[in-house]
C-alpha positions as CSV (number, residue, x, y, z in Angstrom):
1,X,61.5,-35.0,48.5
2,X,58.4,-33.8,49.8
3,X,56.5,-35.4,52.2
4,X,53.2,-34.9,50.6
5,X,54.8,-37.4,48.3
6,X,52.5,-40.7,48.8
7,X,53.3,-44.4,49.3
8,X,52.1,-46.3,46.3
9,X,51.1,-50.1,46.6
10,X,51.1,-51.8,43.3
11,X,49.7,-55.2,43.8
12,X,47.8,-57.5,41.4
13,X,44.9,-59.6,43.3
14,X,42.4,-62.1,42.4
15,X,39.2,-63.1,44.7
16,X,38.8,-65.9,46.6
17,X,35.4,-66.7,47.3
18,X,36.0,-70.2,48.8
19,X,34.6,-71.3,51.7
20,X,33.4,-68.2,53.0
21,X,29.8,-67.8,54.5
22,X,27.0,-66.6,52.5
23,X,27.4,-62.4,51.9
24,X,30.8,-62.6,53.4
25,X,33.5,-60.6,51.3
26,X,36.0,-62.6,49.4
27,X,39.5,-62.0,49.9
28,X,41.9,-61.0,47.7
29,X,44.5,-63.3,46.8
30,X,48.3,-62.2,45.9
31,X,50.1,-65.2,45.9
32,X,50.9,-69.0,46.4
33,X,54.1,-70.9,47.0
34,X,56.1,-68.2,47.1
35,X,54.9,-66.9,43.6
36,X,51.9,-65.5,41.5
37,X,48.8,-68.0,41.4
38,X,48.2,-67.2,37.9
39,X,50.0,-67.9,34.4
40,X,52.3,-64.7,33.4
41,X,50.7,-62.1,32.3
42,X,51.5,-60.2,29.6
43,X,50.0,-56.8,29.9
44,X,50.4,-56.9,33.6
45,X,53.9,-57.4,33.8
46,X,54.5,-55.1,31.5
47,X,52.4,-52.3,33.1
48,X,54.2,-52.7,36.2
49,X,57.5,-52.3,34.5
50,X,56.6,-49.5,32.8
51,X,55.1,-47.6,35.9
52,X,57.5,-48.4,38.1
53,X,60.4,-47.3,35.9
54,X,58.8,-44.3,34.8
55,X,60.1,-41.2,37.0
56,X,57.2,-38.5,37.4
57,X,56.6,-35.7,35.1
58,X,56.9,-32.8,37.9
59,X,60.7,-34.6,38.6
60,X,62.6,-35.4,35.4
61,X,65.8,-37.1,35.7
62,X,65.0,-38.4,39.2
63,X,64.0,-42.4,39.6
64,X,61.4,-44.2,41.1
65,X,62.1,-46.6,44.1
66,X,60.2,-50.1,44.5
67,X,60.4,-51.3,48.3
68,X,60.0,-54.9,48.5
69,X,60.6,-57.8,51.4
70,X,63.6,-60.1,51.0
71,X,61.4,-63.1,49.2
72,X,59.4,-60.8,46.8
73,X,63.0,-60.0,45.9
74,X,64.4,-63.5,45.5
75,X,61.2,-64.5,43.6
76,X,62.9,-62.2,40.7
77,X,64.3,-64.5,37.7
78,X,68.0,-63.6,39.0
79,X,69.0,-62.4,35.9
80,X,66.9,-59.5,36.1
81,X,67.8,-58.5,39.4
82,X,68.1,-55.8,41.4
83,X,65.0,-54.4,38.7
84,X,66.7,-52.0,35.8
85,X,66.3,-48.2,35.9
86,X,64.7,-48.0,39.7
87,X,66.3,-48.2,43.2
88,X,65.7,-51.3,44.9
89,X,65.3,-51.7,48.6
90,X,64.9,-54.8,49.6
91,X,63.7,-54.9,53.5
92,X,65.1,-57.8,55.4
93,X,65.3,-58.0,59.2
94,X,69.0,-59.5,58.1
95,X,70.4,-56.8,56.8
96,X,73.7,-58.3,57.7
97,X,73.1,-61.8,55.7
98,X,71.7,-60.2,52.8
99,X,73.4,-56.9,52.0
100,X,76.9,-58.1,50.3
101,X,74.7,-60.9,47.9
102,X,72.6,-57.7,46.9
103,X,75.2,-55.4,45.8
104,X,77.1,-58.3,44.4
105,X,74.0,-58.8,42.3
106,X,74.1,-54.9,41.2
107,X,77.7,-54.8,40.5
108,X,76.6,-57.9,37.8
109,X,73.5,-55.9,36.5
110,X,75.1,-53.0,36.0
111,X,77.8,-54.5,33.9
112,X,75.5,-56.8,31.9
113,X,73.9,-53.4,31.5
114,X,76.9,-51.0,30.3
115,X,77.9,-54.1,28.1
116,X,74.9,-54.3,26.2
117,X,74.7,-50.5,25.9
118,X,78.3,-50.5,24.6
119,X,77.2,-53.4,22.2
120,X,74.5,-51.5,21.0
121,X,76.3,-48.1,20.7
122,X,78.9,-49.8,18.1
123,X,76.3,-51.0,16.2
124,X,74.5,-48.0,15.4
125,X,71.6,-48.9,17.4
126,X,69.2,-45.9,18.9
127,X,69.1,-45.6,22.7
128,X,72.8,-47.1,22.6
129,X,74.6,-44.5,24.6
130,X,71.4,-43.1,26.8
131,X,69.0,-40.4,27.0
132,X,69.9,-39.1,30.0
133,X,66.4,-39.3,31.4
134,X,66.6,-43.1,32.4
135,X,66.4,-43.9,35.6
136,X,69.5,-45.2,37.7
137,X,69.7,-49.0,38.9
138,X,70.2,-48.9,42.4
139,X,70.1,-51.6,45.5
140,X,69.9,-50.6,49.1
141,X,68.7,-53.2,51.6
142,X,67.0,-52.0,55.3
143,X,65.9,-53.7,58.1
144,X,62.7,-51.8,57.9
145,X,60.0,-49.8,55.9
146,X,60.9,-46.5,57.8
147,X,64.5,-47.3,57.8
148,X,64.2,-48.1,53.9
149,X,63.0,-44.4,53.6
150,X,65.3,-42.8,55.9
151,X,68.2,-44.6,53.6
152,X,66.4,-43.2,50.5
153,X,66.5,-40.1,51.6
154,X,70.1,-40.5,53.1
155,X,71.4,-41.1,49.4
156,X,69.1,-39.4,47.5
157,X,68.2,-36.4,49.4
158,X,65.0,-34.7,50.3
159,X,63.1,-31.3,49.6
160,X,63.0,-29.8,45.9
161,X,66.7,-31.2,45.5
162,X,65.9,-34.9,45.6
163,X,66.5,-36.9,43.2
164,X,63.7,-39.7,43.9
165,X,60.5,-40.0,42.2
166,X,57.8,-42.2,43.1
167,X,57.7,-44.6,45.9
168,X,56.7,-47.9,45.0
169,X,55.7,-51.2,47.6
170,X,55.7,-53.7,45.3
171,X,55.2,-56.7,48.0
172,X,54.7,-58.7,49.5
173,X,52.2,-59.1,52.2
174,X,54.0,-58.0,55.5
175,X,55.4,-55.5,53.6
176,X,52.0,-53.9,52.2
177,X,50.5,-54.2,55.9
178,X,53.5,-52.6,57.2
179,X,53.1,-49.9,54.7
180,X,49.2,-49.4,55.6
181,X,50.4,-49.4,59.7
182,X,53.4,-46.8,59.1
183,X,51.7,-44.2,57.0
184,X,50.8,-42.1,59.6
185,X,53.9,-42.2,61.4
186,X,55.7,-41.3,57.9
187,X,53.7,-38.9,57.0
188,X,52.7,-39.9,54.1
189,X,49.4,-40.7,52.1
190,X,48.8,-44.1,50.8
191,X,47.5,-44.9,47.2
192,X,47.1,-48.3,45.7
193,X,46.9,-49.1,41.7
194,X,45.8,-52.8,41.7
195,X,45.2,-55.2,38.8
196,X,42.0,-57.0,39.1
197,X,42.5,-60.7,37.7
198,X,39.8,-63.3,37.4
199,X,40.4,-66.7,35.7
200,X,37.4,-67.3,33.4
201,X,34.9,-69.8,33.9
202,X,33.7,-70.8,38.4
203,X,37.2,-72.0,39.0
204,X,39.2,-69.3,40.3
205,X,42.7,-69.5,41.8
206,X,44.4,-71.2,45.1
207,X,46.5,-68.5,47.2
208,X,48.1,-68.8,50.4
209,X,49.4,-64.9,50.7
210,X,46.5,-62.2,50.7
211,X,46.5,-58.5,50.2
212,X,46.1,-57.0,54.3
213,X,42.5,-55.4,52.7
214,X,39.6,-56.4,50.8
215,X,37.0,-53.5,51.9
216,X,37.9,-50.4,50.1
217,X,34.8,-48.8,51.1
218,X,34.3,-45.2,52.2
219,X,33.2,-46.6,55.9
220,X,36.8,-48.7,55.8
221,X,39.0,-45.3,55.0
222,X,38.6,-45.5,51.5
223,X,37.9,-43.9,48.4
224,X,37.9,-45.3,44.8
225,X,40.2,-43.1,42.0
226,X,39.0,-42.0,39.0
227,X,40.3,-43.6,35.9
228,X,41.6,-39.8,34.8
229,X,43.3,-40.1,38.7
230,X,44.6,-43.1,38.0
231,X,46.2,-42.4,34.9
232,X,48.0,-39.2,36.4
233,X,49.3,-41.2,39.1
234,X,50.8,-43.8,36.7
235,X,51.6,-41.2,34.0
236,X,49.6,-43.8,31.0
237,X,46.2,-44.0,30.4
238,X,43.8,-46.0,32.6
239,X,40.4,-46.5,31.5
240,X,39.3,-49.4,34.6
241,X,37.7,-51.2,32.0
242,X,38.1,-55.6,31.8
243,X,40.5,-56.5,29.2
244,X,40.4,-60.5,28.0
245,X,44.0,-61.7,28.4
246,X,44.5,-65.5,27.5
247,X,42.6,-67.6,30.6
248,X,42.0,-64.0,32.8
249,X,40.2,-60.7,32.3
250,X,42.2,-58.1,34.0
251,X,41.2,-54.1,35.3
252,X,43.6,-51.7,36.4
253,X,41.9,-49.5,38.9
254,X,43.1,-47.4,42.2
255,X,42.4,-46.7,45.7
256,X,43.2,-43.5,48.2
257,X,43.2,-43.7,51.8
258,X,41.1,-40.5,53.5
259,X,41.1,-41.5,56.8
């Protein structure tokens, strides 16, 4: 894998403006209670599943990983974990505690998995024995964000031979503001496509997790994407315009660290 290969944060945030002092910059809420402050979201959820699962254009046949910490992780309906068609690494300092649960959990997924593509095989149904191009399901759990990728490249190689795509942090706040510390030391850049949801009407929503930024200004480090860049990065079209979704407006939009 090459190094130039960046570290992509995919996060959806709101802004909370409360209590802050006139001017001051609101943050940017990602969670509360150990899950998302806002109803599901439709479009969302399904942009993220599509991104993340999609392996890159330049690498065919490879898969994407998501990093995540150990509660992001556990805040997955059970049933759908580890996440189909992408390596999961879950990052735990109990590596110990939580490793033989994990795999347990992929052994069951990939059953559930090879039954329902044997189901649909029999009964004529397209997609039923593969395309060959999907991604594999994968768990690996580290006791750190630069032992998560010395264990991805341990499995799945490195240079033009590697057989990982994109690099994912999917959450949730330690592990974003460990990504933004260890970037440097892994050499790698740091992108982030974020989903901009506001509740309609004043009343926005209570968090008690926050992404680790809310200036993305050039004086901060920071420069905003294009929608064109965003859209190669993602491999769909983005166009960063508001969308009405039930009780939010949403925006897909993405940053790139310069400094």
């Amino acid at each position: 894998m090459p190094l130039s290969t960046p570290l992509t944060l995919i996060v959806a945030t709101t802004p909370i403006p409360h209590h802050l002092p006139t001017n001051a910059r609101p943050k940017l809420g990602i969670g509360q209670n150990g899950t998302l402050p806002w109803p599901r979201i439709k479009a969302d959820m399904s942009f993220f599943a599509r991104v993340t699962s999609r392996p890159p254009a330049t690498r065919p046949g490879s898969t994407n990983a998501v990093i995540m910490g150990r509660k992001t992780y556990e805040s997955i309906p059970e049933k759908l974990r580890p996440l189909g068609k992408r390596i999961n690494v879950v990052v735990t300092r109990d590596v110990e505690g939580n490793a033989g649960r994990v795999q347990k959990e992929l052994e069951g997924k990939r059953e559930r998995d090879a039954n329902r593509a044997a189901e649909a095989k029999a009964q004529g149904k397209a997609g039923g024995a593969g395309t060959g191009t999907e991604g594999t399901t994968d768990a690996i759990v580290s006791e750190s964000l630069e032992g998560a990728m010395g264990d991805l490249e341990g499995v799945y190689g490195t240079g033009e031979e590697s057989r990982l795509g994109n690099i994912y942090i999917i959450g949730g706040g330690e592990i974003y503001a460990s990504a933004l510390r260890s970037s440097a030391r892994l050499n790698r850049k740091i992108r982030i496509v974020m989903t901009n949801v506001k509740r309609k009407g004043d009343k926005g929503y209570d968090c008690d997790t926050f992404f680790p930024v809310d200036d993305f200004s050039a004086e901060n480090g920071w420069r905003t994407a294009s929608p064109g860049e965003v859209s190669e990065w993602v491999g769909e079209g983005v166009d960063g315009e508001w969308r009405d979704e039930g009780e939010v407006v949403i925006q897909m939009v993405g940053y790139e660290r310069v400094d």
